[in-house]
C-alpha positions, 0 to 999 in steps of 0.5 A: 066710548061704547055703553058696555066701556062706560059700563066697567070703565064708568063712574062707578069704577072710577069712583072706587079707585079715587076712593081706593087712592084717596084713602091710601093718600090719606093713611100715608100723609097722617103716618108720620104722626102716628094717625089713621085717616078715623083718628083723625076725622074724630080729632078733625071733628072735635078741633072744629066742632067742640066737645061732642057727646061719643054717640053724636060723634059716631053719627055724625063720621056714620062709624059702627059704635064698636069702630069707635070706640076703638078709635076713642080708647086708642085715641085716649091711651095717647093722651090726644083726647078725653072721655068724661061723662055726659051731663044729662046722661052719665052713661053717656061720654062727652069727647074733647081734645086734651092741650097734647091733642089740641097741639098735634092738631096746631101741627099735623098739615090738612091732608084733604087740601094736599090730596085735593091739591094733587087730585085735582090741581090742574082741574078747573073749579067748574069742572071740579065743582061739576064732579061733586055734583053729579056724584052728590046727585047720583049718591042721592039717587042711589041711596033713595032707590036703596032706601038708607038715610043719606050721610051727612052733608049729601 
């Protein structure tokens, strides 16, 4: 492959269309039950992590504090979760999982590990494991060169 094929056919492309896919992957899986893939990652948050105070969650999923609170009051107006406020700071909204939104979390299926599970089925864990690292390390790279904090878990 010649450097100006790796050059348009490379990493990056690639790295775009899997995003591209993963993301369409992972809006099909959650549609039946009424989720989007950020409904999700903030109930994924919340069924694993606890309660979390609205703007740590906003930090910790790197959402615009607009987007989330969208996701939040949609989120809320279906009874999944709930805002009450913070106990230091009353401005402030401590997120937490309703008994409706714990027992949706009890039956949506893992998207992540199906897409995972298609994505990379026949690949090898070195090889899989390969791949995070060598995106891992030039994702740092990159985002030093640019100079933004990294998200979280780089």
């Amino acid at each position: 492959m010649s450097s100006d094929e790796i050059g348009h056919e490379g990493v990056g492309a690639w790295a775009k269309r899997y995003y591209f896919t993963y993301r369409e992957a992972l809006e099909s899986a959650l549609r039946p039950f009424g989720l989007g893939s950020t409904q999700w990652y903030v109930l994924y948050q919340l069924a694993n992590g606890g309660p979390t105070m609205q703007r740590d969650l906003g930090q910790m999923l790197q959402l615009e504090r607009a987007t989330l609170s969208v996701v939040v009051a949609t989120l809320v107006r279906k009874g999944l979760i709930e805002q009450a406020p913070g106990a230091d700071d009353r401005r402030q909204r401590m997120l937490e999982l309703t008994p409706a939104g714990t027992e949706l979390w009890a039956r949506l299926p893992d998207p992540i590990a199906e897409i995972r599970s298609i994505a990379f089925g026949p690949t090898s864990d070195a090889d899989a494991a390969a791949a995070i690292r060598v995106l891992r390390e030039a994702t740092q790279r990159l985002t030093e060169h640019v100079g933004e904090p990294p998200a979280p878990g780089q």
